[in-house]
C-alpha positions in Angstrom: 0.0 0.0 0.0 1.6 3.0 -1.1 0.6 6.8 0.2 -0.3 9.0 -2.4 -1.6 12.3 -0.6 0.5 14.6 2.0 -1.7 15.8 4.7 -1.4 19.5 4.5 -3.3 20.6 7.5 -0.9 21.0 9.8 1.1 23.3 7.3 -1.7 25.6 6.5 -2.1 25.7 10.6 1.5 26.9 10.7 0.0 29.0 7.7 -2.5 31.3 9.4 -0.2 31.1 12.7 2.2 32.8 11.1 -0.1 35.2 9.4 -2.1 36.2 12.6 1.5 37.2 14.1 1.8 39.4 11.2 -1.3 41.1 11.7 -0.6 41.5 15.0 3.0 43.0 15.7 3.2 45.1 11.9 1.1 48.0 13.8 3.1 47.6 16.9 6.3 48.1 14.9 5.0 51.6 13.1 4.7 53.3 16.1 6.6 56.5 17.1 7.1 58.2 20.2 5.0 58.4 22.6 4.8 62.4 23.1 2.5 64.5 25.0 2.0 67.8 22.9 1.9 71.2 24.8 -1.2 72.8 23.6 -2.2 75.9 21.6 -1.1 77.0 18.0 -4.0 76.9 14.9 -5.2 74.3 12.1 -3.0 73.9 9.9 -3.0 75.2 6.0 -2.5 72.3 3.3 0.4 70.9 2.5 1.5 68.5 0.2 1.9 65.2 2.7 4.9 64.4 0.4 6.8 67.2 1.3 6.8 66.8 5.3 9.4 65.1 7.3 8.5 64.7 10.9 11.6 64.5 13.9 10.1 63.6 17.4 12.1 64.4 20.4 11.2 62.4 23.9 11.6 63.9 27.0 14.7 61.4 27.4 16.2 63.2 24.3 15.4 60.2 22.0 15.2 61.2 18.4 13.0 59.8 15.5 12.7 60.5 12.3 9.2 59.3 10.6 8.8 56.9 13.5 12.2 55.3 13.7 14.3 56.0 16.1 17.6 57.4 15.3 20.7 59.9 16.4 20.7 62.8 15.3 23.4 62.8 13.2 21.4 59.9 11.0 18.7 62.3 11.1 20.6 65.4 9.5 22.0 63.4 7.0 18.8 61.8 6.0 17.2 65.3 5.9 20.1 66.6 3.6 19.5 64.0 1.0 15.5 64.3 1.0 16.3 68.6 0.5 18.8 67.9 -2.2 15.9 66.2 -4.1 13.0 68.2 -2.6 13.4 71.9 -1.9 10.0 72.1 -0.7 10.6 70.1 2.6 9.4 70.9 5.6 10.1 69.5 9.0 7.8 69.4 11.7 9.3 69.3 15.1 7.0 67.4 17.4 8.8 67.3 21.2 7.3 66.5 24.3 6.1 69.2 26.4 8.5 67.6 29.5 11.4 67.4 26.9 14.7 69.7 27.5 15.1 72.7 25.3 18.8 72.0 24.6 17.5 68.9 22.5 14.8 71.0 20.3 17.4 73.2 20.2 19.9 71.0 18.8 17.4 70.0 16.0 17.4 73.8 15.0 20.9 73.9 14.9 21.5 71.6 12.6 18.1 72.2 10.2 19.7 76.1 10.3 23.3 74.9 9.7 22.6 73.2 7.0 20.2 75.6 5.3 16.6 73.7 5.8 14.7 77.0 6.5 11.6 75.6 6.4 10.5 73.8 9.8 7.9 74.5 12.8 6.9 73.0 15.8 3.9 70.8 16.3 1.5 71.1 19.1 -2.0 69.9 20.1 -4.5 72.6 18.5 -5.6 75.1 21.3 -9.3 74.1 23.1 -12.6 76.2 22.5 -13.4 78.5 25.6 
Protein backbone atom coordinates (compact mmCIF):
# COMPACT_ATOMS: atom_id res chain seq x y z
CA UNK A 1 0.00 0.00 0.00
CA UNK A 2 1.56 2.99 -1.14
CA UNK A 3 0.60 6.80 0.18
CA UNK A 4 -0.30 9.04 -2.42
CA UNK A 5 -1.58 12.32 -0.60
CA UNK A 6 0.48 14.56 2.04
CA UNK A 7 -1.69 15.78 4.70
CA UNK A 8 -1.41 19.47 4.54
CA UNK A 9 -3.27 20.58 7.52
CA UNK A 10 -0.91 20.97 9.85
CA UNK A 11 1.15 23.27 7.32
CA UNK A 12 -1.75 25.56 6.46
CA UNK A 13 -2.12 25.66 10.62
CA UNK A 14 1.46 26.91 10.72
CA UNK A 15 0.00 29.01 7.66
CA UNK A 16 -2.48 31.31 9.40
CA UNK A 17 -0.16 31.13 12.71
CA UNK A 18 2.19 32.80 11.11
CA UNK A 19 -0.07 35.21 9.44
CA UNK A 20 -2.11 36.17 12.56
CA UNK A 21 1.47 37.15 14.15
CA UNK A 22 1.80 39.39 11.21
CA UNK A 23 -1.34 41.09 11.65
CA UNK A 24 -0.58 41.53 15.02
CA UNK A 25 3.01 42.98 15.71
CA UNK A 26 3.21 45.12 11.86
CA UNK A 27 1.10 47.97 13.83
CA UNK A 28 3.08 47.60 16.94
CA UNK A 29 6.26 48.10 14.90
CA UNK A 30 5.05 51.65 13.12
CA UNK A 31 4.75 53.26 16.07
CA UNK A 32 6.56 56.49 17.06
CA UNK A 33 7.14 58.22 20.22
CA UNK A 34 5.01 58.36 22.63
CA UNK A 35 4.78 62.37 23.14
CA UNK A 36 2.51 64.53 24.99
CA UNK A 37 1.97 67.78 22.86
CA UNK A 38 1.94 71.16 24.77
CA UNK A 39 -1.21 72.78 23.60
CA UNK A 40 -2.20 75.86 21.65
CA UNK A 41 -1.10 76.99 18.02
CA UNK A 42 -4.03 76.92 14.87
CA UNK A 43 -5.17 74.31 12.07
CA UNK A 44 -3.02 73.93 9.86
CA UNK A 45 -2.98 75.18 6.03
CA UNK A 46 -2.54 72.31 3.30
CA UNK A 47 0.36 70.87 2.53
CA UNK A 48 1.53 68.55 0.21
CA UNK A 49 1.95 65.18 2.65
CA UNK A 50 4.92 64.41 0.44
CA UNK A 51 6.83 67.21 1.32
CA UNK A 52 6.79 66.85 5.33
CA UNK A 53 9.37 65.10 7.31
CA UNK A 54 8.48 64.70 10.93
CA UNK A 55 11.62 64.53 13.87
CA UNK A 56 10.13 63.56 17.42
CA UNK A 57 12.14 64.44 20.42
CA UNK A 58 11.20 62.38 23.85
CA UNK A 59 11.55 63.92 26.98
CA UNK A 60 14.73 61.37 27.39
CA UNK A 61 16.17 63.20 24.26
CA UNK A 62 15.39 60.16 22.03
CA UNK A 63 15.20 61.17 18.41
CA UNK A 64 13.05 59.75 15.46
CA UNK A 65 12.68 60.51 12.25
CA UNK A 66 9.20 59.32 10.55
CA UNK A 67 8.75 56.94 13.46
CA UNK A 68 12.21 55.32 13.66
CA UNK A 69 14.32 55.95 16.06
CA UNK A 70 17.55 57.39 15.26
CA UNK A 71 20.72 59.94 16.36
CA UNK A 72 20.70 62.84 15.25
CA UNK A 73 23.35 62.79 13.16
CA UNK A 74 21.43 59.93 10.97
CA UNK A 75 18.71 62.29 11.06
CA UNK A 76 20.59 65.39 9.51
CA UNK A 77 22.02 63.44 7.00
CA UNK A 78 18.81 61.80 5.98
CA UNK A 79 17.20 65.34 5.88
CA UNK A 80 20.07 66.62 3.57
CA UNK A 81 19.45 64.05 0.96
CA UNK A 82 15.51 64.30 1.00
CA UNK A 83 16.27 68.58 0.50
CA UNK A 84 18.83 67.92 -2.21
CA UNK A 85 15.87 66.18 -4.12
CA UNK A 86 12.97 68.15 -2.64
CA UNK A 87 13.42 71.94 -1.87
CA UNK A 88 10.02 72.09 -0.65
CA UNK A 89 10.63 70.06 2.62
CA UNK A 90 9.39 70.94 5.58
CA UNK A 91 10.07 69.48 8.99
CA UNK A 92 7.76 69.38 11.65
CA UNK A 93 9.31 69.25 15.12
CA UNK A 94 7.02 67.44 17.39
CA UNK A 95 8.75 67.34 21.17
CA UNK A 96 7.30 66.50 24.27
CA UNK A 97 6.11 69.22 26.37
CA UNK A 98 8.48 67.63 29.53
CA UNK A 99 11.41 67.44 26.88
CA UNK A 100 14.69 69.70 27.49
CA UNK A 101 15.09 72.67 25.30
CA UNK A 102 18.83 71.99 24.56
CA UNK A 103 17.54 68.95 22.49
CA UNK A 104 14.84 71.04 20.28
CA UNK A 105 17.37 73.17 20.16
CA UNK A 106 19.94 70.97 18.79
CA UNK A 107 17.41 69.99 15.97
CA UNK A 108 17.39 73.76 15.03
CA UNK A 109 20.89 73.86 14.92
CA UNK A 110 21.48 71.59 12.59
CA UNK A 111 18.11 72.18 10.18
CA UNK A 112 19.71 76.14 10.29
CA UNK A 113 23.27 74.94 9.70
CA UNK A 114 22.55 73.21 7.00
CA UNK A 115 20.20 75.61 5.26
CA UNK A 116 16.64 73.75 5.83
CA UNK A 117 14.72 77.00 6.53
CA UNK A 118 11.63 75.56 6.41
CA UNK A 119 10.50 73.81 9.82
CA UNK A 120 7.92 74.54 12.82
CA UNK A 121 6.91 72.95 15.80
CA UNK A 122 3.94 70.84 16.31
CA UNK A 123 1.45 71.09 19.10
CA UNK A 124 -2.05 69.89 20.10
CA UNK A 125 -4.50 72.65 18.46
CA UNK A 126 -5.57 75.09 21.29
CA UNK A 127 -9.28 74.11 23.07
CA UNK A 128 -12.60 76.19 22.48
CA UNK A 129 -13.37 78.49 25.60
Amino acid sequence: MTLSEINITPLLDLAFVLLIIFVITTPLLEQGLDLSLPAGGRADRPLDRNDIRTVDVSPEGAYALAGRRMALAQIENELIRTFRTNPNMVVWIRADKATAWEKVHAVMDMLSSRGITRYNFRSEPARAR
